[in-house]
C-alpha positions in Angstrom: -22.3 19.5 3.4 -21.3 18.9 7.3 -23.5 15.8 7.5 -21.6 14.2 4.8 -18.1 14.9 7.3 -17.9 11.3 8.9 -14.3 10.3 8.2 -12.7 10.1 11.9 -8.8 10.0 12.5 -8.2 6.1 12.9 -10.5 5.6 9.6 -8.4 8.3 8.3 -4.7 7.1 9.2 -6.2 3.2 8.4 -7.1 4.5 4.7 -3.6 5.7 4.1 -2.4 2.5 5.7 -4.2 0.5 3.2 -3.3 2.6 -0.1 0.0 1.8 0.2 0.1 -1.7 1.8 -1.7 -3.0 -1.4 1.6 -2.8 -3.0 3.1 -5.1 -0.9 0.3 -7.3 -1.6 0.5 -7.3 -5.7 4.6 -7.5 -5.6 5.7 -4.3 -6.0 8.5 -5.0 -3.0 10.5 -7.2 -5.9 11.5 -3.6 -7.8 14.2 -3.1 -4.7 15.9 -6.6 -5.0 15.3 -5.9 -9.4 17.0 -2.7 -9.0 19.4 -3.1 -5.4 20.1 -6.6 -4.9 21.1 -7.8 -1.8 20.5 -3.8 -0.3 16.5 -3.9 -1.6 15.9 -3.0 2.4 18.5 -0.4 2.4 16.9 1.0 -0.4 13.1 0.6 0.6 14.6 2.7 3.9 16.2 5.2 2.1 12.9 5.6 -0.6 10.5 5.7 2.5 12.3 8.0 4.7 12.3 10.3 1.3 8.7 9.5 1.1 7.8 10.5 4.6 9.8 13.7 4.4 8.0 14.6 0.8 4.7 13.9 2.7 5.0 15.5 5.5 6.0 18.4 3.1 3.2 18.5 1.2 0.5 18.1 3.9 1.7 21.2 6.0 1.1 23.5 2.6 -1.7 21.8 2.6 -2.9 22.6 5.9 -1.3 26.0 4.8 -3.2 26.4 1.4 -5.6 29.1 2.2 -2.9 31.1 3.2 -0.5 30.8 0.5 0.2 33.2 -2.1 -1.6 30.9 -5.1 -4.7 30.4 -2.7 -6.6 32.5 -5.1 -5.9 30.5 -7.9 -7.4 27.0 -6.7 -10.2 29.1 -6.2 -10.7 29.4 -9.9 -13.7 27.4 -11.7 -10.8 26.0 -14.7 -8.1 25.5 -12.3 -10.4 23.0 -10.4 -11.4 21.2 -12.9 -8.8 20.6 -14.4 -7.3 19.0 -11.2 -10.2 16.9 -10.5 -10.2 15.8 -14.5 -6.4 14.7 -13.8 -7.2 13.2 -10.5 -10.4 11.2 -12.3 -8.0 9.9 -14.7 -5.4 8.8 -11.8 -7.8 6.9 -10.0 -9.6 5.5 -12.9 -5.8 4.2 -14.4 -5.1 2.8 -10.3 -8.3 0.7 -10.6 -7.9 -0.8 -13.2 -4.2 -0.9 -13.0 -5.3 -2.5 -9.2 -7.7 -5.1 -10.2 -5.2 -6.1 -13.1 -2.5 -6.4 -10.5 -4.6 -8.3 -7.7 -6.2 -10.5 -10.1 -3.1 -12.0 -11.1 -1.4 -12.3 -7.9 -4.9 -14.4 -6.6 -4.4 -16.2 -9.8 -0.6 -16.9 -8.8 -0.8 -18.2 -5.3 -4.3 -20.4 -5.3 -5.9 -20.3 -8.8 -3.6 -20.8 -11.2 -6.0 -22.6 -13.5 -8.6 -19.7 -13.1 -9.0 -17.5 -16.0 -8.2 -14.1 -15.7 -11.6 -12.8 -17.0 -13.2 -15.6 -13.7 -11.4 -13.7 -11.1 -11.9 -10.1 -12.2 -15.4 -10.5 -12.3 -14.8 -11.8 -8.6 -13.0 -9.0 -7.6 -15.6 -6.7 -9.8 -18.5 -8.3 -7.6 -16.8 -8.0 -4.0 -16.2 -4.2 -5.3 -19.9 -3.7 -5.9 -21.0 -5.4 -3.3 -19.0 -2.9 -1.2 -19.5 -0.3 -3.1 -23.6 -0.9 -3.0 -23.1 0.1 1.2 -22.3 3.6 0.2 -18.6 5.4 0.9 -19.5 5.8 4.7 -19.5 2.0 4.7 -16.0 1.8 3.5 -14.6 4.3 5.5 -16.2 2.4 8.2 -14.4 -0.7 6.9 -11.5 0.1 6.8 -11.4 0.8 10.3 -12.4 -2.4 11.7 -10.7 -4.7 8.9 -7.5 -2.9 7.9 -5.7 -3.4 11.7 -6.6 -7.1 11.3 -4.8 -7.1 7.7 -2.2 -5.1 9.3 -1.3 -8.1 12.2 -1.3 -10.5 9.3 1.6 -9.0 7.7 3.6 -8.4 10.9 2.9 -12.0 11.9 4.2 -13.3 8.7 7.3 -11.1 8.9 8.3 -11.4 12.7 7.7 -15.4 12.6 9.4 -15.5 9.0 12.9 -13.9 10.9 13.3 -17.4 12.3 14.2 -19.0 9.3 16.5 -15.5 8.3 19.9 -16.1 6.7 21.9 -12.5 7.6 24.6 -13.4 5.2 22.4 -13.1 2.1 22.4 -8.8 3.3 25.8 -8.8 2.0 26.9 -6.9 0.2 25.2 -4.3 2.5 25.0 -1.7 -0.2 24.1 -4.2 -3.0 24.4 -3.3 -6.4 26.4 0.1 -5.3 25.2 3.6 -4.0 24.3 4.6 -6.9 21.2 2.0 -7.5 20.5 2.3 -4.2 20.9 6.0 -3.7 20.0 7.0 -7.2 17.9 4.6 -9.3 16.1 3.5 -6.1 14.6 6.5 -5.9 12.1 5.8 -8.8 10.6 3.1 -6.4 9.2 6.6 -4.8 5.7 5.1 -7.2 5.0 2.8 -4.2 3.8 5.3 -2.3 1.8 7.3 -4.9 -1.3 6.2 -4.0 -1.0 8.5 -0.8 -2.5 11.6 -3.0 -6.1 10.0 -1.8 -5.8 11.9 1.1 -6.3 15.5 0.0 -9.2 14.3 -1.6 -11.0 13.5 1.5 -11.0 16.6 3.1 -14.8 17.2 3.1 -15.4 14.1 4.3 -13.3 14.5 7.0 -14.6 15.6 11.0 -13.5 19.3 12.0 -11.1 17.5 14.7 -9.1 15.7 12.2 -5.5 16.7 12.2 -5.3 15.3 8.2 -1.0 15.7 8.6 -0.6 13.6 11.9 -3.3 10.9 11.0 -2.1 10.5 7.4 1.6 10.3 8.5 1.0 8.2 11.3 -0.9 5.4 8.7 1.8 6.5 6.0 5.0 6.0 8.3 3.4 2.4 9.4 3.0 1.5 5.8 6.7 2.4 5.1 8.0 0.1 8.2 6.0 -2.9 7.2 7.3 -2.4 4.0 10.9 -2.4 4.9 10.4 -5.2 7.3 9.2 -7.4 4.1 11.7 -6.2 1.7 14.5 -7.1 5.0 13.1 -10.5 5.7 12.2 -11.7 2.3 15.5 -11.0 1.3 16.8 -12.8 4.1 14.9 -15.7 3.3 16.0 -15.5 -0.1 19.2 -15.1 -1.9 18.7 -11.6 -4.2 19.0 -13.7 -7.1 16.0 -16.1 -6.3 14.0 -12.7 -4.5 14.3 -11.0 -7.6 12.3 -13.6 -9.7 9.7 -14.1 -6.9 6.6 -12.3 -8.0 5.4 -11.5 -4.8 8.0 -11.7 -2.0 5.8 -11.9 0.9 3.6 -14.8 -0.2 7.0 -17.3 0.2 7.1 -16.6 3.6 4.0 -18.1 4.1 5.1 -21.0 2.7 7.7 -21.7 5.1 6.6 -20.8 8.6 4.5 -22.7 10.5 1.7 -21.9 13.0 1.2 -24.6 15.5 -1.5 -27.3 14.8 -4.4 -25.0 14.3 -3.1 -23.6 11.1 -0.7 -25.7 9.6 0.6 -22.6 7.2 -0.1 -19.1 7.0 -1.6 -19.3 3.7 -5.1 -19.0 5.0 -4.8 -15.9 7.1 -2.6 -14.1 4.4 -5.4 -14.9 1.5 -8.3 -13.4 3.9 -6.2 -10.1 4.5 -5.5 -9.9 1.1 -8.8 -10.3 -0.4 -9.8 -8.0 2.7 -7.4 -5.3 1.7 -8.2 -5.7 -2.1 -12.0 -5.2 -1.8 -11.4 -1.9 0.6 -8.8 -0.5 -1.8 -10.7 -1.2 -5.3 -14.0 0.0 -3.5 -11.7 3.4 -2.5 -10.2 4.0 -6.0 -14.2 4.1 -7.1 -15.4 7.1 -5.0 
């Protein structure tokens, strides 16, 4: 199967990158103000470090497998097949689960009079349409479109810190320690969506390091992350964040871009149906 081994390192690390950026996308940022207040961004900094350490964890046995003591056992028929039932059910539950989520957010922000049913069969035709190119083609896409919806995000962070309010961080620790500390830690389900890496392995080069290209995309998707939770809670008293649906979108709602774009809202709904289609197309192979 070597001529099916086309995924390089950047399509790699831009794969992970995506998987988890999709939750900033559909909302799931509002769980750290919902469970933290005013600390949601200690929190999301606490969860991803956490994250990032549980990662790195489990890619080095995974690098390790063939050496460990229960190497023998994956090699069983059952064992297998079990795992790859569980994993079928995962990814089947994430896309649909995904297009749910992404249908209502497009439905929140620019169609609200769209039926749901209208824009699921959009997202279901975009998906196919991918999909129809074969799973080199997405691998391939997600290298040359993910960095673009990547600098969409950053640019609506970094020029959103211009209208920042620092005072409503305080209290620093929020709702207390122990929401930020302990009950935080369930917002670990952000980042679940990282398991798609160890099941790319055969399509992966032989010079793919899978630990440091999946932690570099992984650790990139954590930052952004924490820079959205920091500045949309500075834009935003906790109170109001907390009953914002998606707290990235208000941002670009706010800033503005010179005369060529009078709002962000054009370049954050391309990178959104960009990083949609690439996801949704993923969760299918």
């Amino acid at each position: 199967m070597t001529h099916r081994r086309y995924l390089g390192k950047w399509e790699l690390g831009c794969i992970v990158f995506n998987a988890l950026l999709v939750k900033i996308f559909t909302g799931y940022p509002r769980r750290f103000a919902e469970i933290c207040g005013s600390g949601g961004a200690l929190c999301a900094l606490v969860t991803g470090a956490i994250f990032l350490i549980l990662f790195y964890c489990a890619l080095t046995l995974y690098e390790k497998r063939d050496r460990l003591p229960w190497a023998r056992l994956w090699r069983n028929h059952a064992v297998r097949l079990v795992v790859f039932a569980l994993a079928t059910a995962y990814f089947l539950f994430s896309l649909v689960y995904g297009l749910r989520a992404f249908t209502a957010v497009l439905q929140l922000i620019s169609y609200p009079a769209a039926p749901a049913w209208f824009l699921m069969i959009f997202f279901g035709l975009g998906v196919a349409a991918v999909m129809f190119c074969g799973v080199k083609a997405v691998f391939r896409m997600h290298s040359l479109c993910v960095l673009y919806v990547g600098i969409v995000v950053a640019v609506i962070v970094i020029t959103g810190v211009k209208y920042a309010e620092p005072a409503h961080l305080t209290p620093l620790w929020g709702n207390g320690p122990a929401s930020v500390l302990g009950r935080g830690i369930e917002t670990l389900f952000l980042y679940s969506d990282a398991v798609v890496v160890f099941f790319l392995a055969s399509r992966q080069r032989p010079e793919v390091k899978t630990r440091r290209c999946a932690m570099a995309g992984a650790a990139a998707a954590v930052i952004l992350n924490v820079a959205v939770v920091l500045v949309a809670s500075m834009n935003q008293p906790y109170e109001v964040t907390q009953t914002i649906a998606v707290p990235i979108y208000p941002l670009t709602k706010v800033v503005y871009f010179g005369k060529f774009w009078s709002r962000l809202d054009a370049l954050y709904l391309i990178a959104f149906l960009i990083s949609a289609m690439l996801y949704l197309s993923l969760e299918l192979f």
